[in-house]
N, C-alpha and C positions, 0 to 999 in steps of 0.2 A: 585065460586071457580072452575077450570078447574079440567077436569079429569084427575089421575095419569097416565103418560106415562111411558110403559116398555123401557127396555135398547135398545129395537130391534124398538121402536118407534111407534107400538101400544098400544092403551089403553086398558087397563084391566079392569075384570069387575069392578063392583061399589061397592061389598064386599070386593076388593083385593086393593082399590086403597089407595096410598097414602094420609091421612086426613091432616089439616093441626092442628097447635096445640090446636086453640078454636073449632075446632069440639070434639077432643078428652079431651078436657078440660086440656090440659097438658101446661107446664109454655112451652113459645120457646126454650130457652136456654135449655132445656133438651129434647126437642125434634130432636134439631138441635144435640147433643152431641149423639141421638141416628141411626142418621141417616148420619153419620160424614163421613164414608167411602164409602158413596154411590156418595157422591159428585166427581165434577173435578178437577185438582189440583186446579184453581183460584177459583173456587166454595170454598174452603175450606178455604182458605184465610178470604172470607167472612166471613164465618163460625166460623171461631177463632176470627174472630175480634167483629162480636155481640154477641160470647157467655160472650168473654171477657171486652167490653165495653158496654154493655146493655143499658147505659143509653146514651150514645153518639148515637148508633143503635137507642132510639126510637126517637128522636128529633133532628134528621141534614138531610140532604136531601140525594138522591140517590147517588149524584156526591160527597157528602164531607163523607159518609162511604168509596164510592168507593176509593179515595184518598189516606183516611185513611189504609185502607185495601189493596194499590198498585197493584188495578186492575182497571177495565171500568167500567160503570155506568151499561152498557147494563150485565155487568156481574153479578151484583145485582138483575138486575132485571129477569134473566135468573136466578138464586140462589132462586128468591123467586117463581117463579114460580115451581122450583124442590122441592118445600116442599108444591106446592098446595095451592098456594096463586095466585089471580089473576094478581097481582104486588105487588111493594113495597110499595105501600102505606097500602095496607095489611097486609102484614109482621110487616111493624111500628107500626102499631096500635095493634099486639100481641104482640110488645117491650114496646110499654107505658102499656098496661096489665100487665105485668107481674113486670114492672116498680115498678107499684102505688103498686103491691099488693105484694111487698115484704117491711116486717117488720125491724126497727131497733132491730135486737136481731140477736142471730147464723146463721138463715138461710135467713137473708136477708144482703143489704148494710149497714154498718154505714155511715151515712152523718155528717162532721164534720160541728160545726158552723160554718156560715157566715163569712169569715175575713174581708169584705169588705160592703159596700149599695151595690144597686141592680142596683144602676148607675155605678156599676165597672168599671175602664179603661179597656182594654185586657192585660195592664201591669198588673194589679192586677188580673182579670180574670185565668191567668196562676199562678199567684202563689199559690191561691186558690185552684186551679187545685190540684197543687202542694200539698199542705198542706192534700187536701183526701186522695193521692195516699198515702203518707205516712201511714195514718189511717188506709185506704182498705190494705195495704199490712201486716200489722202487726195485722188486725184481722183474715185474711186468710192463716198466717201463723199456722202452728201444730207446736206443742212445740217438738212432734215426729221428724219432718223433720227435725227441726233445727238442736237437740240434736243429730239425726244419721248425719249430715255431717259434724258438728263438729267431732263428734267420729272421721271420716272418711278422715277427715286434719290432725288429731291428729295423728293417729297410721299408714298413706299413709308413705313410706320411699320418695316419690316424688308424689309432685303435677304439674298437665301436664295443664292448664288452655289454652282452644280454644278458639277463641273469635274473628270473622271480621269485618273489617267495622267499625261502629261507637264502636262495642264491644269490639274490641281492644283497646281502651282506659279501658274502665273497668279490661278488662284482666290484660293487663297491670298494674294497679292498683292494683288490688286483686294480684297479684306475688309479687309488692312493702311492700305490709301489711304482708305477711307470710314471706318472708326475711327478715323484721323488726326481725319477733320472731324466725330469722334462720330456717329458716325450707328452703326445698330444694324446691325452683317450677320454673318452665318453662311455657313459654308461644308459641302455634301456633296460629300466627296472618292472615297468608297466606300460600298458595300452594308451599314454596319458596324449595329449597333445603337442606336444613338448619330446618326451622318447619318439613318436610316429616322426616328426621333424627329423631326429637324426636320421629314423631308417632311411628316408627318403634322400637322404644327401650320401649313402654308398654307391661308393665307385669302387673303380680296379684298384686305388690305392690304399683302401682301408681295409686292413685288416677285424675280421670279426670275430669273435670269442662269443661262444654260445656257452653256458653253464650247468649243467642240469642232475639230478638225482631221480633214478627210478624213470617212469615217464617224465619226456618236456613236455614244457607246459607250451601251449600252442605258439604264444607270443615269440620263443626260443624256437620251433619249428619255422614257422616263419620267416622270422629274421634271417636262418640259413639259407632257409630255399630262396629268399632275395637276394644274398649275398650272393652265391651260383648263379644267379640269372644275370647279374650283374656283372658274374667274373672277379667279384672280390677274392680274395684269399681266405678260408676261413678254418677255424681252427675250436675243436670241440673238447673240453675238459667233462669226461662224464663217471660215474657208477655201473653204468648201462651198457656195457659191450653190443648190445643189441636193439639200442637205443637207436630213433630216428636219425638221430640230431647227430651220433657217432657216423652213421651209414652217409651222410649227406656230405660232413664236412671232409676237406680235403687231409687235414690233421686231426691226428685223435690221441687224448692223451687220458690215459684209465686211472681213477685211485680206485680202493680199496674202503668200502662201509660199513661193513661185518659189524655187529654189537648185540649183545644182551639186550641193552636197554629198549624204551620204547620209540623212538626216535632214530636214524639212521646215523653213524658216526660220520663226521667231516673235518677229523683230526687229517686225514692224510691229505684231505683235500687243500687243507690250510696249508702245510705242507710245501704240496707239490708247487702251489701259487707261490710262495716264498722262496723257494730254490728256482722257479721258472725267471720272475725277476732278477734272480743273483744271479742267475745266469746269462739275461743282458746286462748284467751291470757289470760281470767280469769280461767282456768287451771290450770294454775300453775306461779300465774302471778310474784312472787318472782324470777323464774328462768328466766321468759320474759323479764323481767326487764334487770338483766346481761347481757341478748343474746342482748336489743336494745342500752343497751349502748357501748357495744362491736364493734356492727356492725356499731352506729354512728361516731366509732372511724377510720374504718377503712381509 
């Protein structure tokens, strides 16, 4: 293990130095969540991506994290040596540790069965995928979180929903489900002139929904930290436990993106949007009913 390097690029002593997590016998994933903002921006990347994929982190190579993760290989390997690992194959190997040694119960993964033999195609590979992500997202949901951003669509006079890039489809979507049950939402997809209008019209009554995968994109940072300045309500749907946009908002609601593929999954994400709806629609779902047949009429 190399010795911990200060920010000014001498080594410190050998009581002061950074340990990595099997010297201190600490799991990574809470090592790395402790040490979060010492890192650089792409360093952090890393960072969110194996605290949040754990199992992808201990078993794929330097180059299909880095991918994963939309940064360099050599950036990994510079990430792993900032936590005092000689490389990444170090670092891996406190991923499969901490892997094996978490339990099916509360504070480990639930692993769904097998959908497929162990000969899987990668068309089946991915649906499997699929079929955890689902699992993993709805055992790491709190009944808490839920229940406060329902509250929080419910009683908002306007829902302002952010969302770039491939998120804009979701956005879009989640504004199609709350206009279902009438309710007033808008969506900023981009920097346009037109989205800047809406930001500029939150108050304390509008609730915000930020959307994001892996890093937000700045436009989704933003929008939060106006929202809080504002005092809006706001509420973050993310992949990124360690995401800006999770730390900023008042509610935080986690899926689950784990995939083979190249591409990150957003089967749970669709998901979770569609049961967060059904959830203010079973409210008062007598009066949702009038609002959806009203609205299909128009």
């Amino acid at each position: 293990m190399k010795q911990a390097v200060s920010s000014t690029g001498s080594a410190t002593a050998t009581s002061t130095s950074a340990k990595s997590p099997s010297a201190e016998r600490q799991a990574l994933s809470a090592y790395i969540r402790s040490r979060f903002e010492d890192f650089s921006r792409s360093q952090k990347d890393v960072a969110q991506y194996i605290v949040d994929h754990l199992d992808e982190a201990a078993f794929q190579t330097a180059e299909e994290l880095a991918r994963r993760a939309n940064t360099s290989s050599s950036t990994v390997v510079r990430f792993s040596q900032a936590l005092g690992f000689e490389g990444f194959p170090e670092l891996q190997q406190a991923a499969r540790d901490e892997y094996r040694r978490r339990a099916p119960n509360g504070n480990g993964t639930l692993t769904a069965a097998p959908l497929f033999s162990l000969d899987q195609t990668e068309f089946e590979a991915v649906l499997a995928a699929d079929h955890v992500n689902v699992e993993d997202t709805a055992h790491k949901l709190s009944r808490s979180s839920v229940e406060a951003a329902i509250n929080a669509i419910v009683s908002a006079e306007k829902v302002l929903i952010a969302g770039t890039d491939q998120m804009a489809f979701f956005a879009s979507y989640l504004r199609h489900l709350l206009m279902l049950l009438d309710l007033r939402a808008e969506i900023v997809a981009s920097p346009s002139q037109e989205a800047l209008g809406r930001l500029s019209r939150i108050d304390e009554q509008t609730l915000v929904v930020g959307l994001s995968a892996g890093r937000p994109h700045p436009l989704i940072t933003r929008t939060i930290k106006l929202a809080r300045h504002r005092k809006a309500p706001t509420l973050a749907i993310t992949d990124a436990t360690l995401s800006e946009v999770a730390r900023l908002a008042r509610i935080r609601l986690y899926y689950s993106s784990n995939t083979p593929a190249f591409v990150r999954s957003h089967t749970a994400l669709l998901s979770l949007i569609q049961a967060l709806a059904y959830g203010v629609y079973s409210r008062d779902a007598q009066s949702y009913d009038v609002r959806i047949k009203a609205f299909r009429l128009k």
